[in-house]
TORKE-313114 format. One line per 5 residues: number of its first residue (from 1); their letters; for each residue x, y, z of N, C-alpha, C. Coordinates in steps of 0.001 Angstrom, whole numbers. Each point is the difference from the previous one (the first is absolute). Example, Ala and Ser with C-alpha at 12.3 -4.5 7.8 and 13.67 -1.06 7.14 Angstrom:
2
1) as) 13190/-5690/7800/-890/1190/0/900/1200/0 ~ -350/1050/-720/820/1190/60/-770/1090/730
END
This chain:
260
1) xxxxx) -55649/-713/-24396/1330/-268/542/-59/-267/1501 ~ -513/721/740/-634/23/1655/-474/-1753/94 ~ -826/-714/-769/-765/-1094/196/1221/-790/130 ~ 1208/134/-1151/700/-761/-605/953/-415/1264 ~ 581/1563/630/899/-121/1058/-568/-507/1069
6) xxxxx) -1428/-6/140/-464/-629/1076/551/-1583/106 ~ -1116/-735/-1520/9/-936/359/1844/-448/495 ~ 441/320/-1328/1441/-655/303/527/111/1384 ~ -470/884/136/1060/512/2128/-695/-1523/924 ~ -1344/-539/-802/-145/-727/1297/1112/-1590/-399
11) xxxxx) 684/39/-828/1407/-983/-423/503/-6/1328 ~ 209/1257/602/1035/646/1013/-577/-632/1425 ~ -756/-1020/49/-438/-548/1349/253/-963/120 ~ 281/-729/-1054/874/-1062/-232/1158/-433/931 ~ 587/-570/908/990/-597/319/136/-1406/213
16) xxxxx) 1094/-493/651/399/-1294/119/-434/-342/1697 ~ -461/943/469/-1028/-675/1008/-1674/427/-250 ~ -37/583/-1149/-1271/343/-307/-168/-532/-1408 ~ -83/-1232/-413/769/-490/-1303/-2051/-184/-1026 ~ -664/-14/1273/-1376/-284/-465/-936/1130/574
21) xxxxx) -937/900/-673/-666/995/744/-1592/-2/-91 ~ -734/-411/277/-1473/294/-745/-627/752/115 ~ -1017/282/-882/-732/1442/380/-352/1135/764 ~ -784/-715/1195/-31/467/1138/1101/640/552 ~ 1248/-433/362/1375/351/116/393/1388/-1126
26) xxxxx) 351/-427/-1258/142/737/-895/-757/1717/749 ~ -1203/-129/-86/-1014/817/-53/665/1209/1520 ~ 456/-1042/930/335/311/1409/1125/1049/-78 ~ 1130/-945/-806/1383/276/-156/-60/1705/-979 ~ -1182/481/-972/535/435/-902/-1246/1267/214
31) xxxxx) -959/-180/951/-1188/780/156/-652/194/-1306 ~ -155/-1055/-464/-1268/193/-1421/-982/-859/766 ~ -1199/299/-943/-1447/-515/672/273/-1295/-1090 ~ -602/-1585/401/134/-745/-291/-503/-523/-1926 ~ -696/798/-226/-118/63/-1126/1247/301/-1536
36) xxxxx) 613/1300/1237/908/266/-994/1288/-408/-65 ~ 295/-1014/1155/863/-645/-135/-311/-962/-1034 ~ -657/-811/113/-722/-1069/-806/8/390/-1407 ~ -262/990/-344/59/452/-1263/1759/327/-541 ~ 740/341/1327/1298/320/-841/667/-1398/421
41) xxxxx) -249/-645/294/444/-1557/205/-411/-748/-1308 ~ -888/-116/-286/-526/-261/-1519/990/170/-707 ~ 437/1462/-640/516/1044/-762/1439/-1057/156 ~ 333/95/1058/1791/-882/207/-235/-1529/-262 ~ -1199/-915/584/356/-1057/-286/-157/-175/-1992
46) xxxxx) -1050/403/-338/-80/385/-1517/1527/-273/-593 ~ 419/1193/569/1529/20/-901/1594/-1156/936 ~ -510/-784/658/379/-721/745/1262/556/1197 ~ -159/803/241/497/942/918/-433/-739/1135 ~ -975/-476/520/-274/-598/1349/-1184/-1161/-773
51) xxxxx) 78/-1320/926/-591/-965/-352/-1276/-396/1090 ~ -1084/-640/387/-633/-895/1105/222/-998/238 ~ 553/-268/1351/-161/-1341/135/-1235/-466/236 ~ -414/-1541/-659/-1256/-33/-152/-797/-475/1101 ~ 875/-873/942/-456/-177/1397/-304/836/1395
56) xxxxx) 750/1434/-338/243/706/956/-993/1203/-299 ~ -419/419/-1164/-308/820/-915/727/1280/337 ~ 1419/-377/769/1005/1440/-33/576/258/-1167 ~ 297/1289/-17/1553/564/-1318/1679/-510/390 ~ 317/18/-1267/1537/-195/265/776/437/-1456
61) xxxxx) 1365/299/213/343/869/-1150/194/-1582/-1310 ~ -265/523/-1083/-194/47/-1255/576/-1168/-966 ~ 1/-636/-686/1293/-460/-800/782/1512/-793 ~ -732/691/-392/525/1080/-948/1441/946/1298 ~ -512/-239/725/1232/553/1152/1412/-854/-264
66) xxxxx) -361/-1214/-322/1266/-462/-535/1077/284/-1185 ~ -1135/366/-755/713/-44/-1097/338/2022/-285 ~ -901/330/801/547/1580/21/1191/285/553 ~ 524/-1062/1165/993/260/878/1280/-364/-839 ~ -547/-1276/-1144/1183/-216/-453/727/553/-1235
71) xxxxx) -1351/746/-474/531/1398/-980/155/1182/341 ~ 282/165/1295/731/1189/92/969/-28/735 ~ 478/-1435/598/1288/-379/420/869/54/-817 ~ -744/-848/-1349/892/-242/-1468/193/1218/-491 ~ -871/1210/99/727/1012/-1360/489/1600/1514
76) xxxxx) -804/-501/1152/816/1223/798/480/-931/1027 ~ 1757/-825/-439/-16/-680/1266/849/706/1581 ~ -956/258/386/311/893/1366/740/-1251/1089 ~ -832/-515/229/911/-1381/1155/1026/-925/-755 ~ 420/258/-951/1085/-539/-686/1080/774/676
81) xxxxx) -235/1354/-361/1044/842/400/190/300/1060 ~ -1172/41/1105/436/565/1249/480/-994/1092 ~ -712/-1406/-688/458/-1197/993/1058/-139/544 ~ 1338/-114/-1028/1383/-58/800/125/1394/424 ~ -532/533/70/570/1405/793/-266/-237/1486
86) xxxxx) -1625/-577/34/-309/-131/1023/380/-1117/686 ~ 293/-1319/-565/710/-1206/658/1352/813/599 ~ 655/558/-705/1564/139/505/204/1032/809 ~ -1530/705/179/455/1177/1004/-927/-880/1473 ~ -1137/-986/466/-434/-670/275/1240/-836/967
91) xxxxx) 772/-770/-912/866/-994/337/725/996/669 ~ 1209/1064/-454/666/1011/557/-546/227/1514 ~ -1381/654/434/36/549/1402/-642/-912/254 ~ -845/-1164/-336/-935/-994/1232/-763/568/640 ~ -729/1124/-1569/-1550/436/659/-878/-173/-1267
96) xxxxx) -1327/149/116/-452/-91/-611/-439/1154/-981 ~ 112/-45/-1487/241/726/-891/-1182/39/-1052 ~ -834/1220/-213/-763/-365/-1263/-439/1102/-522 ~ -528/-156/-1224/-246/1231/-1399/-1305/-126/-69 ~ -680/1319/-408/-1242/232/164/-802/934/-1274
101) xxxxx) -935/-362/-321/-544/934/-1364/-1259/153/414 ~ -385/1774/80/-1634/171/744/-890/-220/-794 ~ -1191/-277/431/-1037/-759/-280/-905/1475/853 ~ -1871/26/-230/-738/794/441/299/129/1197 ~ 208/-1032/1180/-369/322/1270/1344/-240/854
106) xxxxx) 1205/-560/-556/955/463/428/953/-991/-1298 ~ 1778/268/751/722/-1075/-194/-303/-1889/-103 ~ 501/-80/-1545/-243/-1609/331/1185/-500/-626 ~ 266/-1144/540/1383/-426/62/386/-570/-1590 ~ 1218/551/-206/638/-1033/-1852/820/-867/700
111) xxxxx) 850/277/679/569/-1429/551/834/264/1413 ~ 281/-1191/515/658/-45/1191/1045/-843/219 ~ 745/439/1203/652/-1389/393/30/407/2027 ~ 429/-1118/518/-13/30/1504/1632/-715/-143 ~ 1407/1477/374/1168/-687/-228/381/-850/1811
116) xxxxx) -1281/320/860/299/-490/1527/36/-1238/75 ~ 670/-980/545/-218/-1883/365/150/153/1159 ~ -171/630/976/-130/-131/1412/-402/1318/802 ~ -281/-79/1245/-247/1235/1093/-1770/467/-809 ~ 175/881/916/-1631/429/-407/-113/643/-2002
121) xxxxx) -1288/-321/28/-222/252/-1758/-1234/931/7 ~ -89/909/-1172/-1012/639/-228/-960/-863/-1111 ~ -1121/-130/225/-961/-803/-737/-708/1283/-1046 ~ -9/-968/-1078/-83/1068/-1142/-628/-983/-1214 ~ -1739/110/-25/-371/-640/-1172/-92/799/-1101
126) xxxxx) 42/-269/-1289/724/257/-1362/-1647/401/-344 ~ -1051/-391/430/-1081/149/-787/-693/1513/368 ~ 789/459/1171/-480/1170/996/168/1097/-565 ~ -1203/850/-147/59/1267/-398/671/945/1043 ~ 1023/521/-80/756/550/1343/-684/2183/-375
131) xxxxx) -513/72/1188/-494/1234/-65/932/1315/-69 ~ -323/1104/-1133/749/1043/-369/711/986/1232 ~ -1651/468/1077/503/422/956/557/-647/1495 ~ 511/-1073/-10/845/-162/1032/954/-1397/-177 ~ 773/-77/-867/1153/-575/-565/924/824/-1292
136) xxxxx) 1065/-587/329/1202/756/-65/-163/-302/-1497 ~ -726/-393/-845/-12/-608/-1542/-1011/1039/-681 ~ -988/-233/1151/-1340/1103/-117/106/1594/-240 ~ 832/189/1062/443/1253/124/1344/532/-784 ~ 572/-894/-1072/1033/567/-592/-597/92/-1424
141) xxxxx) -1211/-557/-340/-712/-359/-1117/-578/1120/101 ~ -660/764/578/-995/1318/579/914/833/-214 ~ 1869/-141/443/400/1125/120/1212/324/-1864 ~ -106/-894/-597/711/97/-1392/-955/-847/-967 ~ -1375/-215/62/-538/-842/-921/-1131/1552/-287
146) xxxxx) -737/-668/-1085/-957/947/-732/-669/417/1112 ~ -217/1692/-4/-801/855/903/-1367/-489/267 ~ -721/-959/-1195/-1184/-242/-65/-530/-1267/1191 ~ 1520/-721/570/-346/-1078/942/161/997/1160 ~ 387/920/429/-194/428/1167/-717/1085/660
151) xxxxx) -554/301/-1771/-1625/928/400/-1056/-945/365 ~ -139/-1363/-447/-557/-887/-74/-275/-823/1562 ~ 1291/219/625/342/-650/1509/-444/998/642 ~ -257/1300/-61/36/856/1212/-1885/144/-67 ~ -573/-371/-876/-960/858/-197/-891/-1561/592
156) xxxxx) 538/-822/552/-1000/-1202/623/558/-183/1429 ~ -889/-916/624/280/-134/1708/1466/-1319/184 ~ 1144/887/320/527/-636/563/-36/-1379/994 ~ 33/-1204/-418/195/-815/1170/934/-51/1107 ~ -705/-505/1229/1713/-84/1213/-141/-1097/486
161) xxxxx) 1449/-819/-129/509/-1106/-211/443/-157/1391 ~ 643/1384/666/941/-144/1043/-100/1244/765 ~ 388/191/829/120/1285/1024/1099/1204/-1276 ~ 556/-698/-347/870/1558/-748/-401/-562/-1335 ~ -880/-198/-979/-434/152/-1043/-578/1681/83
166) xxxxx) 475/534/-1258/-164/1051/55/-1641/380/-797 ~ -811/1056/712/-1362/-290/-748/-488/1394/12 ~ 675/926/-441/-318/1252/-542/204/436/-1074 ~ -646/449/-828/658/788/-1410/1298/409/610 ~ 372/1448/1054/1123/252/-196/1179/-754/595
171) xxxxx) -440/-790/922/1121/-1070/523/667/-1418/-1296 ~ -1034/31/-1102/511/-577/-813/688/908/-1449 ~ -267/1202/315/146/833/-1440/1712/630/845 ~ 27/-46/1532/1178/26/779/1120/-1334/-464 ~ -190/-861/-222/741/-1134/-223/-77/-3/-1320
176) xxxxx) -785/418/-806/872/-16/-1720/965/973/281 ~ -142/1093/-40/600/1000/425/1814/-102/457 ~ -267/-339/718/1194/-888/1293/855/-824/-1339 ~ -746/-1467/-224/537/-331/-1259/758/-3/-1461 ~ -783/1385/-163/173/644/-1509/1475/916/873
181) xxxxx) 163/755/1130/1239/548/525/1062/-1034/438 ~ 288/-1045/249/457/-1050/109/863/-935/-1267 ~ -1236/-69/-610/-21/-1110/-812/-29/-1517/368 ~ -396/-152/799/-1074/-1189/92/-898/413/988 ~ -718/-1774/444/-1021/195/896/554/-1173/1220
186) xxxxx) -873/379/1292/655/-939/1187/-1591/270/868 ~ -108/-1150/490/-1199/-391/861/674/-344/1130 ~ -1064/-98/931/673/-402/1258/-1576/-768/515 ~ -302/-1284/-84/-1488/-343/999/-1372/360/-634 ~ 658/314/-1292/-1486/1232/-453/-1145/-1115/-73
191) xxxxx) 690/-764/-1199/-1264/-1430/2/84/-1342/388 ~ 1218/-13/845/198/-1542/769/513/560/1306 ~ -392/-649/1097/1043/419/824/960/-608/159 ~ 1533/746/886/1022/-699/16/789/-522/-1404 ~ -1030/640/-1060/526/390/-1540/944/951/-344
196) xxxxx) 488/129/-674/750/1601/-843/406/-409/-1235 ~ 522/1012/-1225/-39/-423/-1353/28/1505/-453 ~ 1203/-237/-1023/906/1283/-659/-527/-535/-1450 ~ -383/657/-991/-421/448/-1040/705/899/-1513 ~ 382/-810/-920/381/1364/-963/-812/-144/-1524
201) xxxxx) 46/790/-510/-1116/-288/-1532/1088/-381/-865 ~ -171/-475/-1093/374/-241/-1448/-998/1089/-736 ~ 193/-141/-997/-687/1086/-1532/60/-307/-922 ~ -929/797/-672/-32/-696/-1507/717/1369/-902 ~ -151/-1/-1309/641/850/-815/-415/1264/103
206) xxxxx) -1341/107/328/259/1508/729/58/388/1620 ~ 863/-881/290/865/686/1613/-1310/242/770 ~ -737/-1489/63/-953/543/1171/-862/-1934/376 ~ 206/640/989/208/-1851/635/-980/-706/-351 ~ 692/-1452/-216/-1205/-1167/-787/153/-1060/1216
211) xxxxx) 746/6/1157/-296/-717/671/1176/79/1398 ~ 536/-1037/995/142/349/933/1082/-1180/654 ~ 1180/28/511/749/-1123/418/-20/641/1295 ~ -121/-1314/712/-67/418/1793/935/-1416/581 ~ 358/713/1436/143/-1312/951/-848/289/1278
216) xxxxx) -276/-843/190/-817/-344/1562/387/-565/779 ~ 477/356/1047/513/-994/1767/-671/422/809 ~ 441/-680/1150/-796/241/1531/880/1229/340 ~ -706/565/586/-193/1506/801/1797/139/545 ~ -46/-1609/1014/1535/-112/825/1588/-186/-793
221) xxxxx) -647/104/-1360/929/-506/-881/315/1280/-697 ~ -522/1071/-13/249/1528/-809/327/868/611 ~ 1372/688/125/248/865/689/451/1536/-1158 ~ 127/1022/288/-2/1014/-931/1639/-547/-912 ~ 1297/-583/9/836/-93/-445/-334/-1311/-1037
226) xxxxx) -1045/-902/589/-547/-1084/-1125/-740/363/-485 ~ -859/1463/-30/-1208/247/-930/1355/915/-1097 ~ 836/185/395/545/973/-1162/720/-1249/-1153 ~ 527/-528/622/620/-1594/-836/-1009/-397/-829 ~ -1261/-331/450/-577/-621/-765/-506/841/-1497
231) xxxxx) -454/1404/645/-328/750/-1256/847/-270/-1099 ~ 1257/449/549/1230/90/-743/-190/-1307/-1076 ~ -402/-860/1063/263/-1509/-1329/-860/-104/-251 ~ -2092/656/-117/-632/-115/-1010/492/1192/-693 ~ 5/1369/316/722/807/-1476/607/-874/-834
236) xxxxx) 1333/-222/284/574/-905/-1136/-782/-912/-915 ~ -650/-788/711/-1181/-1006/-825/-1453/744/-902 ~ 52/1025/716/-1234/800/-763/737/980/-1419 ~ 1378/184/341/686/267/-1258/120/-927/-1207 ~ 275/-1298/446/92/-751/-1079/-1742/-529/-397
241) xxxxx) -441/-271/966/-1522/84/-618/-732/571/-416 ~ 703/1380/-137/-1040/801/-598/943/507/-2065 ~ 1126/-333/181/836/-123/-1000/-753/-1177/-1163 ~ 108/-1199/693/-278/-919/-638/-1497/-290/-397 ~ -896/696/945/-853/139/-767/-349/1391/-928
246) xxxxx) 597/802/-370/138/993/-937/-428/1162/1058 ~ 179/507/808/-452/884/1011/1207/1121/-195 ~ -548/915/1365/1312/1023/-170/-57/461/1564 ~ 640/156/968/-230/381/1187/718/1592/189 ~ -1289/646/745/180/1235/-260/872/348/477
251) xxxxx) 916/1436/-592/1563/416/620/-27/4/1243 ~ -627/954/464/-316/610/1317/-83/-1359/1073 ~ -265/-907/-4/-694/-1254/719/1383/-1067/-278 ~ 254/74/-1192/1470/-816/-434/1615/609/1449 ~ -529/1190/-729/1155/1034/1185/-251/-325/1498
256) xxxxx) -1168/32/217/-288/-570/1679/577/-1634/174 ~ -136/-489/-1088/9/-1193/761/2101/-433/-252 ~ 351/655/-1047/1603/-80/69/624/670/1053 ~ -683/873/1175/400/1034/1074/-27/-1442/907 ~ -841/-565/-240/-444/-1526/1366/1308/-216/314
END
């Protein structure tokens, strides 16, 4: 099982500015000795999970990625449902808005929208694994998602992104904490600067978070009376998203967020 999660985690290096990776890289990115990348690269292109290009002799993800994406859109369709939530809350404040489902090494995005057409914008690629400990998606996922992702986060080396990224076990086990008393999560600079971004979970049927609706603006644009607004209007959206996808949001956390 260990081999299995390996190979698959190296999927997770994958992005849309990293769309091609080769060995050497791989090997860099993931600290395996070059052999055993090679061997779990095999294992994925085999089942067409990642392909070679034949000129480059780099990796790139799969045909079978296609057709996985499109059977579990079809029988769990998650961005069906959360899309207009997120277009109409998007369009509403003219920030940018998006939902998140964790993956090994952090948050990765189900969908987005940018509701801003003018003044400054927060840049936000869709392919980006957004990290657990220092975003507001990260840290609400740690603080109502399975115990097992945030034994998982504390027990490896924090990266720092920024001067207030937080990079201690207890400065981050302080901000679930904070969160879980709250009911949501709020960053300030942690992993962009001149960033900030409020956070709330959705759930699945047993009342324990499957994923994460956030907004993100510039720093000059959030003041404590717009971080309470906004919660307010992902609660609402994380109610119906977590309804519609058969979820249940826990009393205690339901009650916090009808006090908003």
């Amino acid at each position: 099982m260990a081999t299995i999660n390996k190979a698959i985690g190296l999927l997770e290096y994958f992005s849309s500015i990293k769309p091609e990776i080769g060995l050497v890289e791989f090997g860099r990115l993931s600290g395996f000795d070059k052999g055993t990348v090679h061997r779990y690269l095999t294992s994925l292109r085999d089942t067409g999970l990642v392909e070679q290009n034949k000129k480059t002799r780099a990796y790139r993800l799969g045909p079978a990625i296609i057709r996985l994406a499109a059977v579990r859109e079809k029988t769990v369709p998650m961005v069906k449902i959360i899309a207009p939530h997120v277009d109409r809350l998007a369009d509403a404040i003219k920030e940018l808005v998006h939902a998140g489902l964790p993956q090994k090494r952090g948050m990765s995005a189900l969908y987005s929208k940018d509701g801003g057409y003018s003044g400054t914008r927060v840049g936000f690629e869709e392919s980006e694994i957004l990290p657990f400990h220092a975003t507001s998606s990260g840290i609400a996922m740690l603080a109502f998602g399975p115990s097992r992702i945030l034994e998982m986060e504390i027990s490896r080396p924090f990266q720092k992104f920024t001067d207030s990224t937080p990079l201690t076990v207890d400065s981050v086990k302080a901000s679930v904490k904070e969160t879980q008393q709250k009911g949501f999560a709020a960053t300030n600079q942690s992993y962009e600067d001149d960033i900030c971004s409020v956070a709330v979970p959705f759930f699945d049927a047993d009342a324990v978070a499957m994923g994460t609706l956030a907004v993100a603006t510039p720093s000059a644009r959030m003041d404590s009376s717009k971080r309470v607004a906004l919660v307010g209007l992902l609660a609402k959206i994380a109610f119906f998203v977590t309804q519609d996808l058969g979820g249940a949001v826990p009393p205690e956390l339901a009650k916090m967020w009808d006090d908003l």
